[in-house]
C-alpha positions in Angstrom: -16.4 28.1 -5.5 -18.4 31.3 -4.6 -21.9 31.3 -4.6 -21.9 33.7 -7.3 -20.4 31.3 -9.6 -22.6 28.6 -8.7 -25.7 31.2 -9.4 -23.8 31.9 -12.8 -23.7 28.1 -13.7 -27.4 28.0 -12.7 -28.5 31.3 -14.7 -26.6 30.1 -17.8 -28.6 26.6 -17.9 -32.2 28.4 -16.9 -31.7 31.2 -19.7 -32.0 28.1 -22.2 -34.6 26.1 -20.0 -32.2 23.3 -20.0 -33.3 22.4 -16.7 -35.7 20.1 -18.2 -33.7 17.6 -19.3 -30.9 17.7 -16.3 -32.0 14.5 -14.5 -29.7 12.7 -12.2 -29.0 10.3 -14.5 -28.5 12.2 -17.9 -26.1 14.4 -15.0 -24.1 11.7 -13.9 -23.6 10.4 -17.5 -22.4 13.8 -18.4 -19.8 14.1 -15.5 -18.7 10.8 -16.4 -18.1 11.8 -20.0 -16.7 15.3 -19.4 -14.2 13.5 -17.3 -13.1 10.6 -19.7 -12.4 13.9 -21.9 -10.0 15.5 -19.1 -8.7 12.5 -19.0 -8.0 12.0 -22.7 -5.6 15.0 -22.4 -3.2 12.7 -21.0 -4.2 9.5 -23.5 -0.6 8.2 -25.0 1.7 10.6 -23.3 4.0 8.0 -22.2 5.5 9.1 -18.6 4.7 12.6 -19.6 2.4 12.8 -16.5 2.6 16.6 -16.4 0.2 19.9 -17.3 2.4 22.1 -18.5 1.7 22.1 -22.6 -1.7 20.9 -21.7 -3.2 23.7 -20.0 -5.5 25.3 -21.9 -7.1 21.9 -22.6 -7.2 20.9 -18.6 -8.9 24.0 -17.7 -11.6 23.8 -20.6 -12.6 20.0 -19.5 -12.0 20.4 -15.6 -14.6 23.3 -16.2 -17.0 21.3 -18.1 -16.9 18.7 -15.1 -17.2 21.0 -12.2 -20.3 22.9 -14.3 -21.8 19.4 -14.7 -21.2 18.7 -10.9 -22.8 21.7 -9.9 -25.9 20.8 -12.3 -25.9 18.0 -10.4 -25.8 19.4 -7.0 -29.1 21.3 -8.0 -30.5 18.4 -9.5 -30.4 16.6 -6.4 -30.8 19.1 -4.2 -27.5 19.2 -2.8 -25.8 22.0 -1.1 -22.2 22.3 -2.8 -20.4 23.2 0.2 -22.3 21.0 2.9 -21.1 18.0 0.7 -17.7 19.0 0.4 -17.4 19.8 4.3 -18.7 16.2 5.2 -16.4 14.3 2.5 -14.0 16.2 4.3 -14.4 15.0 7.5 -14.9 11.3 6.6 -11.6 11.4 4.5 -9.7 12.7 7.9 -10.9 10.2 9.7 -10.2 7.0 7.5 -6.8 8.6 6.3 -5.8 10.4 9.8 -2.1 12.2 9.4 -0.3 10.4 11.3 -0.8 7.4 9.4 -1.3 8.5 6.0 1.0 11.2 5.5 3.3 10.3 2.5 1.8 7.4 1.6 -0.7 6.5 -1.1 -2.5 3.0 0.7 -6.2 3.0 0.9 -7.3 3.7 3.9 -7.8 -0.6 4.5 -4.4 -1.2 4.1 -3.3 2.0 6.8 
């Protein structure tokens, strides 16, 4: 994500003064939510476990959750890519190649 989207996201929410009411909390609540909605794109489609007839759908909610993420971000003070780069790291090292390539264990169970 550039940082001219991010400022986008930001801009949109500040033209409204919706900053006010983008706590942490009322964030995380909405993440979760946006979420359970991507995720009701699949709801009772058997072993249909693909995106092809559901794309338009999957990129409006994925949207709505990576918006909310980056609210989020802000909220908390959080820089975006620094957090991404340091999940990063801690996922190579409890899921190193050699030991998790092709598999899908937790990292315990490696």
């Amino acid at each position: 994500m550039t940082q001219e989207t991010i400022n986008q996201i930001l801009k949109f929410r500040d033209d409204r003064d919706w900053k006010q009411f983008h706590n942490p909390k009322d964030l995380a609540i909405s993440i979760s939510l946006e979420a359970a909605e991507l995720l009701e794109v699949f709801q009772w489609s058997g072993s249909d476990t693909s995106c092809e007839r559901k794309q338009d759908k999957i990129k409006e909610e994925l949207a709505d959750v990576i918006n909310y993420c980056v609210l989020m971000a802000d909220a908390c003070g959080l820089d975006i890519d620094e957090i991404v780069q340091e999940k990063i790291r801690i996922n190579n090292e409890k899921y190193p190649v050699e030991k998790a390539k092709g598999k899908s264990d937790k990292y315990s169970k490696l």
